[in-house]
C-alpha positions as CSV (number, residue, x, y, z in Angstrom):
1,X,82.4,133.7,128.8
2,X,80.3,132.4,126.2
3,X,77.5,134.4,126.7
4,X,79.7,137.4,126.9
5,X,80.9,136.7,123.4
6,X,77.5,135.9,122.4
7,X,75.9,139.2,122.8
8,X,78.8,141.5,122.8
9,X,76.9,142.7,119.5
10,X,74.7,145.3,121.8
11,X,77.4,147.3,123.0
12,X,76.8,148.9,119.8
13,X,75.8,151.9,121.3
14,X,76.5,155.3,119.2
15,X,75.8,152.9,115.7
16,X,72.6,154.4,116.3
17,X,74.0,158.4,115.9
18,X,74.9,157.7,112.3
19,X,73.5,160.6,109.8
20,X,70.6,159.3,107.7
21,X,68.9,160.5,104.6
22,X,66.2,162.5,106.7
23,X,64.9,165.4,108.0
24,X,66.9,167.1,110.7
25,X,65.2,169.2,113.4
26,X,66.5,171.1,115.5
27,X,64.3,173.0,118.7
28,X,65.7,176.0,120.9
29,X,64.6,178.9,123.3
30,X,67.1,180.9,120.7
31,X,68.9,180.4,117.9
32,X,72.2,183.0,116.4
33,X,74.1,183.2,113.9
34,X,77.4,184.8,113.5
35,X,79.1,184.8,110.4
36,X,82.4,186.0,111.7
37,X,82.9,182.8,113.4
38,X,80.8,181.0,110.7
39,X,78.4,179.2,114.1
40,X,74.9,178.6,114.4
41,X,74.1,178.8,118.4
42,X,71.2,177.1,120.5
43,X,70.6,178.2,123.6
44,X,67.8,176.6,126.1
45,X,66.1,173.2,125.7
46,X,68.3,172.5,122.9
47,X,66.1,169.3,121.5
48,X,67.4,167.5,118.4
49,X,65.3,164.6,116.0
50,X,66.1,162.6,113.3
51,X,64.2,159.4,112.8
52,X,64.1,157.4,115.7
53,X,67.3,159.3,117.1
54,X,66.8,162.4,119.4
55,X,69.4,164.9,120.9
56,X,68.7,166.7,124.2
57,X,70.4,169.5,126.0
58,X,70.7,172.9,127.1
59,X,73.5,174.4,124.6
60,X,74.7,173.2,120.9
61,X,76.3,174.9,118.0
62,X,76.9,174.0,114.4
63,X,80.0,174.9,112.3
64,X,79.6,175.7,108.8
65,X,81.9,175.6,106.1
66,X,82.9,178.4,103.3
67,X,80.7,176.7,101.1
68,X,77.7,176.8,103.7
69,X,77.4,173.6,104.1
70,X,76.8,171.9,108.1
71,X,79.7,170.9,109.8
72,X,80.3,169.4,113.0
73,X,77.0,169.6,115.1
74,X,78.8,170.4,119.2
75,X,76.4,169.5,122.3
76,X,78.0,170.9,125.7
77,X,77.0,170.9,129.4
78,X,76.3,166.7,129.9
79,X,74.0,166.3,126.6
80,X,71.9,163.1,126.6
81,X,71.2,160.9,123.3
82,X,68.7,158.3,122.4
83,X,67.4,156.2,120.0
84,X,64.0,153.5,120.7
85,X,63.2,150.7,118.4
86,X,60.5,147.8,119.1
87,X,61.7,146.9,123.0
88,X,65.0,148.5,123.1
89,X,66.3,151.7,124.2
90,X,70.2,153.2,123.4
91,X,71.4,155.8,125.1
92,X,74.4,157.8,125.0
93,X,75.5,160.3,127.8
94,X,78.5,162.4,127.9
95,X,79.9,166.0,129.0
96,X,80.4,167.1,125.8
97,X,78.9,165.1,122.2
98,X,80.2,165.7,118.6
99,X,78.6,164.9,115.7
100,X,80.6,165.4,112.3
101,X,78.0,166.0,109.5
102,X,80.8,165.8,106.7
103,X,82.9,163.1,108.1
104,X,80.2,160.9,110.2
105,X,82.0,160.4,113.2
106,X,80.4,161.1,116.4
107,X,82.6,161.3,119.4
108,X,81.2,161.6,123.4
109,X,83.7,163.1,125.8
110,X,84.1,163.5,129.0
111,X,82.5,160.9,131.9
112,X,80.5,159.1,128.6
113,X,78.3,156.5,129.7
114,X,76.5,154.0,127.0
115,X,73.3,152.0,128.2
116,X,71.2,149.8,125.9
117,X,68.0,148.4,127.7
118,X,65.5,145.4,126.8
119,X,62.5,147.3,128.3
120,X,63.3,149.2,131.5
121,X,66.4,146.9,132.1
122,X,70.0,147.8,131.6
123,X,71.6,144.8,129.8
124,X,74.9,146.5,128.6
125,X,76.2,149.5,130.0
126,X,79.8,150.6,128.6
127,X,81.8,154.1,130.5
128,X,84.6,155.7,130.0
129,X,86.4,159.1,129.1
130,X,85.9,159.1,125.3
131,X,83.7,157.0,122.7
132,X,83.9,157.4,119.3
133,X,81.9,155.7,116.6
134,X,82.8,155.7,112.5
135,X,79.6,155.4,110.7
136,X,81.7,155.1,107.4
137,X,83.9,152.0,108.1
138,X,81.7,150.5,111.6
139,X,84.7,151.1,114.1
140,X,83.4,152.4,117.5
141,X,86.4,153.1,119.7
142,X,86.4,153.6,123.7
143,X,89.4,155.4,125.5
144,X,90.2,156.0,129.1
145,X,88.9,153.7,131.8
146,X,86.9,151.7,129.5
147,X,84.6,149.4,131.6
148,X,82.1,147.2,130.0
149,X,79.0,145.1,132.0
150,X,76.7,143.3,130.5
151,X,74.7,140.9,133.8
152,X,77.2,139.5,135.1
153,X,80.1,139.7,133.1
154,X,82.3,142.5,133.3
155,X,85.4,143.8,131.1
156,X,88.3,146.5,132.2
157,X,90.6,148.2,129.8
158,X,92.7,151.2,128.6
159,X,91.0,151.1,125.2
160,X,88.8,148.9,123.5
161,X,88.0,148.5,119.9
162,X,84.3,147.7,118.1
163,X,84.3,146.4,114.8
164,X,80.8,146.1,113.0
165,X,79.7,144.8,109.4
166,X,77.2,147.2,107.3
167,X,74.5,145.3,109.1
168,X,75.4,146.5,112.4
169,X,76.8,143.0,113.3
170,X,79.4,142.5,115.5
171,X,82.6,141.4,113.8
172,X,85.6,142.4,115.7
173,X,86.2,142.9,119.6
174,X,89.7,144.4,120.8
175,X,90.6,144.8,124.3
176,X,94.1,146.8,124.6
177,X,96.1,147.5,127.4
178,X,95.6,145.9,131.2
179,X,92.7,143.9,129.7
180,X,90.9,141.9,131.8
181,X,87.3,139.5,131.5
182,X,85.2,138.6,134.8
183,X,82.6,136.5,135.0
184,X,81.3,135.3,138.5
185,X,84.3,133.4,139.9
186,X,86.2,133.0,136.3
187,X,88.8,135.8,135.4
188,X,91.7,136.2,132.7
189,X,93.5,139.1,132.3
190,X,96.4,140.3,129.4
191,X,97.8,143.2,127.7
192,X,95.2,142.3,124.7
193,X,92.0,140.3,123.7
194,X,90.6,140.1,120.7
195,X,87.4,138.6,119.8
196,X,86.5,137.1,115.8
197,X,82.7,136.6,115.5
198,X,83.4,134.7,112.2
199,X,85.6,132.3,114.6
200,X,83.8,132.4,117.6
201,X,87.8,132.3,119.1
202,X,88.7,135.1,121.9
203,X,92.6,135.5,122.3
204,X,94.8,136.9,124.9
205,X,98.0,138.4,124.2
206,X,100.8,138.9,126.3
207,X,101.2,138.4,129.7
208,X,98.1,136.3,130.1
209,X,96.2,134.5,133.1
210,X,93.3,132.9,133.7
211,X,92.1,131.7,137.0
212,X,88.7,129.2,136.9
213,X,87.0,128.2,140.3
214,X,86.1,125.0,140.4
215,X,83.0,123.0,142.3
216,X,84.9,122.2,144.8
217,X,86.2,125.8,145.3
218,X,89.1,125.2,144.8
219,X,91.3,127.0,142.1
220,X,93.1,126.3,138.6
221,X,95.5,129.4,137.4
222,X,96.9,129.4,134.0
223,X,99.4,131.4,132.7
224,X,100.8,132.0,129.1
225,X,102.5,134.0,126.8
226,X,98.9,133.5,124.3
227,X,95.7,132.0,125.2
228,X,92.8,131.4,123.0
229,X,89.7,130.5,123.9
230,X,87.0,128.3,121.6
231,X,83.8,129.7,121.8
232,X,81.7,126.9,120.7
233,X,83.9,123.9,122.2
234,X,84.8,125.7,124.9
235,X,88.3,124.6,124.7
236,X,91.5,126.7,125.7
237,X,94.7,126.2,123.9
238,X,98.1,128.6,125.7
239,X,101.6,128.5,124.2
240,X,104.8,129.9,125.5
241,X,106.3,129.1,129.1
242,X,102.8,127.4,130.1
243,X,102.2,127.3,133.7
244,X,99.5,125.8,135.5
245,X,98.5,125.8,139.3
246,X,96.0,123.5,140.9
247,X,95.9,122.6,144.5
248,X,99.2,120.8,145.5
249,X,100.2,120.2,141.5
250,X,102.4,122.6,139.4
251,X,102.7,121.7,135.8
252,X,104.9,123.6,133.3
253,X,105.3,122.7,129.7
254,X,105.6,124.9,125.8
255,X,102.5,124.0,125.2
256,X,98.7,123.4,126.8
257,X,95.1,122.2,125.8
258,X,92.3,121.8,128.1
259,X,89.4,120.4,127.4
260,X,86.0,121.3,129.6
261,X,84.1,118.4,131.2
262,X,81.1,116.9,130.2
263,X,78.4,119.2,130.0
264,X,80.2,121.7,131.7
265,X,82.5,124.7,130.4
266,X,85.1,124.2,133.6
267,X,88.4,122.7,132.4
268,X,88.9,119.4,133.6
269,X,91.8,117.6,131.7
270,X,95.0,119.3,130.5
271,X,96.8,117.7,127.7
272,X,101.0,119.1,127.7
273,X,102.9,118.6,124.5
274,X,106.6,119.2,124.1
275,X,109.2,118.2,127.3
276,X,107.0,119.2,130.1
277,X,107.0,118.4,133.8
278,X,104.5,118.2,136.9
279,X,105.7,118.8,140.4
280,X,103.3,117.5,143.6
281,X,105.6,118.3,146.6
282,X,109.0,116.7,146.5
283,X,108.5,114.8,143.5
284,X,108.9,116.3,139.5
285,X,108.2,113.9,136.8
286,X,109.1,115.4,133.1
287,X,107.5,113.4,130.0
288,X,107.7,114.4,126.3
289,X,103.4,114.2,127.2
290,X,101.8,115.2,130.6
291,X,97.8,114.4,130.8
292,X,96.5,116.2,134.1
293,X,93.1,115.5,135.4
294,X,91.2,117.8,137.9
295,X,88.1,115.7,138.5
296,X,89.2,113.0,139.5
297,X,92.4,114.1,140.5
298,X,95.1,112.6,138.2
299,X,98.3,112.8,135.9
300,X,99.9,110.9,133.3
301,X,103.0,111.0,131.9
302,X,104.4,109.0,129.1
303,X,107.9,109.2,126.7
304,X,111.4,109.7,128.4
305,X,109.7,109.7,131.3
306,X,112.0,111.3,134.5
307,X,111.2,111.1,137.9
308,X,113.0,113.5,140.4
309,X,112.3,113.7,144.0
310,X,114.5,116.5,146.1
311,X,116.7,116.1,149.0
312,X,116.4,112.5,149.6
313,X,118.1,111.6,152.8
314,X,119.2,115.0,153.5
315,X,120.2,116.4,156.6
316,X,120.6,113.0,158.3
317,X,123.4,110.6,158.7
318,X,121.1,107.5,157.2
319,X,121.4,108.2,154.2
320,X,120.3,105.4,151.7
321,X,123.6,103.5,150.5
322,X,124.2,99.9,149.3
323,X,125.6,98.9,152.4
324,X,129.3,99.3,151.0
């Protein structure tokens, strides 16, 4: 996870596409005009430079306005963009690719695939049906089956959200709508994440669980209302109906921190606050405080401590009595 939140900066992608000061170019077999429908046409080879940027397909128009100024720039028939600076390569891939001249958006459509590569290898790689990046205010947006991979962490959404600073630096990460975060044998989904690179903190809204495999393979589920994860401390905090599995112990409480152990970024010890409880087969104990411990396997409970254990005796005629 913290690795994911670390570089999360190079799905970036289409920042690239923004409209710079600089010469644009623009290669064909043919070029038309018509003024009826006000449309310059490019037909063949259709190649297209600025800077570092470059544009390549086989059809493309450009809109102009009553005022003759460039519109919206349209590539069609599965148009390929790229940019390459120092060891890195962007590119964008897409059906159909928009690019507003007037209001700097850029928008892919259709089967849109974003790769950024350190040398020949692909170390992010974002697809879905639409992409659309604001050069003006830094929000890239990604609709439809939104799938993000960078090694081996992996993302799944309805939507997601990129917030940048004028730098290009990642400042905001939203996840929206049957969210979830993989990473090797550690998964949480929710209706909602959102990432603050001023924070470090990713939270889950709504709905939340996260499962962790532990050394010993076996596994710790958690499930919230909210979750929110500590980047640098790699500590988890959850609130509202707090539930927590972990081989023959349930624990349920308002309110949950776990803390990772040493050197590691597993959670190992679970601190409840507010009247909780922990059941281990038969027997519930609820405490105002509940510590559980994974490694080694413990709990403590302490204030108005209450211990109840089910169906004592039942089903037999020796049940315990005082002999009366």
């Amino acid at each position: 996870m913290k690795k994911f939140l670390t570089v999360i900066t190079a799905l970036l992608l289409l920042s690239g596409l923004a409209v710079k000061a600089s010469d644009l170019v623009i290669e064909s077999k043919s070029q038309t005009f018509n003024e009826a429908d006000n449309k310059i046409k490019f037909n063949g080879n259709v190649k297209v430079s600025v800077d570092d940027l470059k544009v390549v397909g086989e059809n493309a128009d450009v809109n102009i306005t009553k005022d003759q100024k460039l519109d919206t720039a349209t590539f069609y028939d599965k148009p390929y963009a790229f940019e390459v600076k120092q060891n890195k390569k962007r590119e964008v891939k897409a059906n159909i690719l928009k690019v507003s001249l007037i209001t700097k958006i850029i928008r892919a459509e259709g089967d849109t695939q974003s790769v950024v590569f350190e040398g020949k290898t692909p170390i992010v790689v974002i697809n879905s049906d639409v992409q659309e990046y604001d050069t003006k205010t830094g929000i890239m947006t990604a609709t439809g089956a939104v799938t993000m991979r960078y090694k081996e962490i992996e993302t799944f959404s309805n939507n997601a959200e990129i917030t940048t600073d004028k730098n290009g630096d990642l400042k905001k990460l939203v996840l929206i709508g049957n969210a979830r975060v993989k990473q090797e044998k550690s998964e949480s989904l929710a209706d909602k994440f959102v990432y603050e690179a001023s924070t470090g903190k990713l939270s889950a809204y709504g709905n939340t669980t996260s499962k962790s495999s532990m050394e010993d393979g076996s596994v710790l589920t958690l499930k919230s209302s909210y979750q929110e994860y500590n980047q640098k401390s790699s500590v988890f905090n959850a609130s509202g109906n707090v539930r927590i599995w972990y081989q023959d112990y349930y624990a349920v409480g308002p309110k949950v921190t776990l803390y990772p152990e040493a050197g590691s970024d597993k959670p190992n010890e679970a601190y409840f606050t507010g009247r909780s409880s922990i059941t281990q087969g038969v027997r519930t104990i609820y405490a105002d405080k509940i510590k559980m411990t994974m490694k080694p396997k413990s709990f403590d409970a302490q204030g108005n401590t209450r211990t109840v254990i089910k169906n004592v005796g039942s089903g037999s005629d020796e049940n315990m009595t005082l002999g009366l």
